[in-house]
C-alpha positions in Angstrom: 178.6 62.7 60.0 179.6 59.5 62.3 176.5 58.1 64.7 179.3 59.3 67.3 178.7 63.3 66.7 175.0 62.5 66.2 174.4 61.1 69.6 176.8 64.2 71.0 174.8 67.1 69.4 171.8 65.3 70.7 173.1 65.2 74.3 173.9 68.5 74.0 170.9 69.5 72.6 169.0 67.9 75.6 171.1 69.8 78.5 170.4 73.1 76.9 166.6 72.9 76.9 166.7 71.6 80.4 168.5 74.4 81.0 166.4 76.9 79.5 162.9 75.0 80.7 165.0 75.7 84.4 165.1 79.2 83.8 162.1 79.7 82.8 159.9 77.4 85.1 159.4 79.6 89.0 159.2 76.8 91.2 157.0 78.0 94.7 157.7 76.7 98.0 155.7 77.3 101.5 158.6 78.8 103.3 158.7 81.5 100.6 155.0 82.9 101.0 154.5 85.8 102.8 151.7 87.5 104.8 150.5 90.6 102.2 148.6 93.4 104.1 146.7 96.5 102.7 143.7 98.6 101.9 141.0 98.6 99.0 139.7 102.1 98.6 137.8 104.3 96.6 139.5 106.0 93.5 137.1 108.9 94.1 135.9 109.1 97.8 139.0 107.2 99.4 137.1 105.6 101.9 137.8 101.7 102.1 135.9 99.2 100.3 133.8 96.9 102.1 133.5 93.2 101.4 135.7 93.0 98.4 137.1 89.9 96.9 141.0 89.6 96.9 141.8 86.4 94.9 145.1 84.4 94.7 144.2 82.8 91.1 147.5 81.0 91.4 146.0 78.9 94.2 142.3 79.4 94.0 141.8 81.2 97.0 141.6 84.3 98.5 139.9 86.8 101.0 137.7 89.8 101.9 138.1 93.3 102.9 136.6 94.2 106.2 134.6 97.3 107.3 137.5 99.3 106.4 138.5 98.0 103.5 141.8 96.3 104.8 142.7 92.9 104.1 145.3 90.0 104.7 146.2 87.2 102.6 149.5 84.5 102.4 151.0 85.0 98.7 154.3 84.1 97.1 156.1 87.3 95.8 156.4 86.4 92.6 151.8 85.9 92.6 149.4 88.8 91.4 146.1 89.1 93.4 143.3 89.6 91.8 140.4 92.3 93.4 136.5 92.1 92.6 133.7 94.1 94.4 130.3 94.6 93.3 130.1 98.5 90.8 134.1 98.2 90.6 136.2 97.3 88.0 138.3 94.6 88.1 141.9 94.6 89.3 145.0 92.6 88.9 147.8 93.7 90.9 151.4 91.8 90.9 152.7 91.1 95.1 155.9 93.0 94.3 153.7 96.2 93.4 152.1 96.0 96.7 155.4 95.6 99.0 156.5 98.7 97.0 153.9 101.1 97.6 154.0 104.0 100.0 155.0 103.4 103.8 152.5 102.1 106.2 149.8 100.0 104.8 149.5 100.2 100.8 146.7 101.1 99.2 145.4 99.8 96.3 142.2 102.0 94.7 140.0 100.4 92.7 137.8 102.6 89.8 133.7 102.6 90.5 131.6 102.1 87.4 129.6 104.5 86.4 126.4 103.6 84.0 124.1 106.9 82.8 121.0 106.5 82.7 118.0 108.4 80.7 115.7 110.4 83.1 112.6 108.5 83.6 109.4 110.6 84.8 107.5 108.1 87.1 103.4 109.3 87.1 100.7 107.2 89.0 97.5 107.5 89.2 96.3 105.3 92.2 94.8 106.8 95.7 97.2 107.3 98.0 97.5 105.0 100.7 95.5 105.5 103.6 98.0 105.4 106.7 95.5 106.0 109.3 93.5 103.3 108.7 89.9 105.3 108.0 87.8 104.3 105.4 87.7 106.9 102.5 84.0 107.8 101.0 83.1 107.6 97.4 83.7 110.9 95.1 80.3 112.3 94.3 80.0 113.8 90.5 77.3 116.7 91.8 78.7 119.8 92.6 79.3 120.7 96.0 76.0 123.6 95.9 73.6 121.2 94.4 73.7 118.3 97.2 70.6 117.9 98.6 71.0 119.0 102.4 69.3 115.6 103.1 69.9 112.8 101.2 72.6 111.8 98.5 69.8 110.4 96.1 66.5 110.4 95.3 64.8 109.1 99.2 63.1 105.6 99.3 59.4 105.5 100.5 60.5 103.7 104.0 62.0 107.5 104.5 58.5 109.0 104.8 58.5 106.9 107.6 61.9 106.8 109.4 62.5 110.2 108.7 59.2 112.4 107.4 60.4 115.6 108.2 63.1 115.2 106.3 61.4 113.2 103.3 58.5 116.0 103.4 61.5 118.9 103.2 63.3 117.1 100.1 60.5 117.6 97.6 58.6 120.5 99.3 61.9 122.5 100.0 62.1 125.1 97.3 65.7 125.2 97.6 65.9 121.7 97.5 63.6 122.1 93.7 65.7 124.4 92.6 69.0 121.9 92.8 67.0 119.0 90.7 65.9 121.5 88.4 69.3 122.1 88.0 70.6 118.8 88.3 68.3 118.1 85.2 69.3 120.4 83.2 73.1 119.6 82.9 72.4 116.4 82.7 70.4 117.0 79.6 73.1 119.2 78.3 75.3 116.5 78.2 73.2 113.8 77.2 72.6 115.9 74.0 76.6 117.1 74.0 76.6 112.8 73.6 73.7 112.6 71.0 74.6 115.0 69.1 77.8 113.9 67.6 75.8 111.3 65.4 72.1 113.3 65.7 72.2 117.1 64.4 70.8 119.0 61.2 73.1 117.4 58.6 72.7 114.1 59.1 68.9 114.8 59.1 68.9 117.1 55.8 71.2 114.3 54.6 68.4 111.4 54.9 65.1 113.7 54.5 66.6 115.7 51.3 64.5 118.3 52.8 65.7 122.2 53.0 64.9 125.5 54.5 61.2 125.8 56.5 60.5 122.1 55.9 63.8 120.9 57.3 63.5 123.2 60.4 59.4 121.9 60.7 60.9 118.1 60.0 63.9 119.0 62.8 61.0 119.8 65.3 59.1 117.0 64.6 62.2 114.6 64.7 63.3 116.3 68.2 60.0 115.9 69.9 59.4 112.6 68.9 62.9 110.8 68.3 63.1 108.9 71.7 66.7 108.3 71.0 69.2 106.9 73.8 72.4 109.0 74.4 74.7 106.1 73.4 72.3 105.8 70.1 74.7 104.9 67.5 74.9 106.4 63.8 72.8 103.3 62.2 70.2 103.4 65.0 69.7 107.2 64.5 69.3 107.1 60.9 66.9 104.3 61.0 64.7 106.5 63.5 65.4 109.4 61.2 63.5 107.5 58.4 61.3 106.0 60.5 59.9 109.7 61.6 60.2 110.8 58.1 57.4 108.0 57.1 55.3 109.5 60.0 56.0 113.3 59.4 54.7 112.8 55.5 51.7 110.7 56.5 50.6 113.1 59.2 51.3 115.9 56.5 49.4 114.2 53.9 46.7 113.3 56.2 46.2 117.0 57.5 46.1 118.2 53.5 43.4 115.6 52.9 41.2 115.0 56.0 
């Protein structure tokens, strides 16, 4: 093959692919853009979409929708906007598409995203906010019948003073005995409820070895004379335990041999 038909083959070779690259190459000119018109709206509810994005990627610009969703924007036909908005999904739609909706202004619907969520139970245990601006009291722990009809807590001696009648009523006042009495005695109650999860007759047969009469006589002794604190804890009751124990056999022994 002559250098002659090599150089011809590669001219024509040359004038093809520009031909080709021609074809295939969309050249854009202002006098060809056009103003595009229409409406973002709702797949499900219709109603126009508000402040969404409408993007010409082609020349980095774009728009936004206004209170009724409608926007305008100068494309080329041959462009595809691009539309964003906050819980939609995206959406690429060609120019040509548009012109060729429906008469009057086209719509284009954009899809909502939907996200399910687990159902949270929401629980709070703070006061509830005082609106009115008053000063809430403090919650008293005595039952509403056993407040004393004078004072909160036990009177100070400056009372007997300020107020005598009402000092002299508090401890003379046989109704007002009757509450401490009571008072007292759930308090005691529950002080013991307290002690006796660590102070009780097993854990003192336990550490005396004793049974029968002379546990229950050892038991006696031990709850007149244990001077135990509610909060007593299961080390500091058995040392007292054993500590009474000591005293309990000396007395005994002392009372068999004056």
């Amino acid at each position: 093959m002559g250098i002659k038909n090599i150089i011809i083959a590669a001219l024509i070779l040359l004038f093809s692919a520009g031909f080709q690259f021609k074809a295939h190459c969309q050249l854009f000119f202002p006098e060809d853009m056009v103003n595009v018109k229409g409406q973002v709206i709702d797949e499900i509810t219709k109603e126009g979409v508000i402040n969404a994005q409408v993007l010409n990627m082609r020349v980095r610009g774009g728009t936004m929708t206004d209170a009724f969703g409608k926007f305008s924007i100068q494309a080329d036909p041959m462009d595809t906007l691009t539309f964003k908005s906050l819980n939609y999904k995206d959406k690429r739609v060609p120019v040509s598409a548009i012109f060729t909706g429906e008469n009057g202004v086209p719509k284009i619907t954009m899809s909502p995203t939907r996200i399910l969520l687990d159902q949270v139970e929401v629980n709070s245990s703070a006061p509830k906010i005082n609106l009115y601006g008053i000063p809430g009291g403090k919650s008293s722990t005595v039952p509403q019948e056993l407040r004393s009809d004078y004072f909160g807590s036990r009177p100070k001696n400056i009372t007997a003073v300020v107020k005598p009648i009402s000092f002299l009523s508090y401890y003379l006042s046989k109704d007002e005995k009757e509450k401490r009495t009571a008072l007292n005695a759930i308090h005691t109650e529950k002080d013991w409820q307290i002690l006796s999860l660590v102070y009780n007759r097993d854990v003192i047969q336990k550490i005396s070895g004793l049974k029968d009469d002379a546990l229950d006589d050892f038991m006696l002794y031990c709850n007149a004379f244990n001077k135990l604190p509610t909060n007593a804890t299961t080390i500091e009751v058995e040392q007292r335990i054993r500590e009474l124990l000591v005293e309990y056999n000396e007395k005994k022994s002392k009372a068999k041999n004056p």
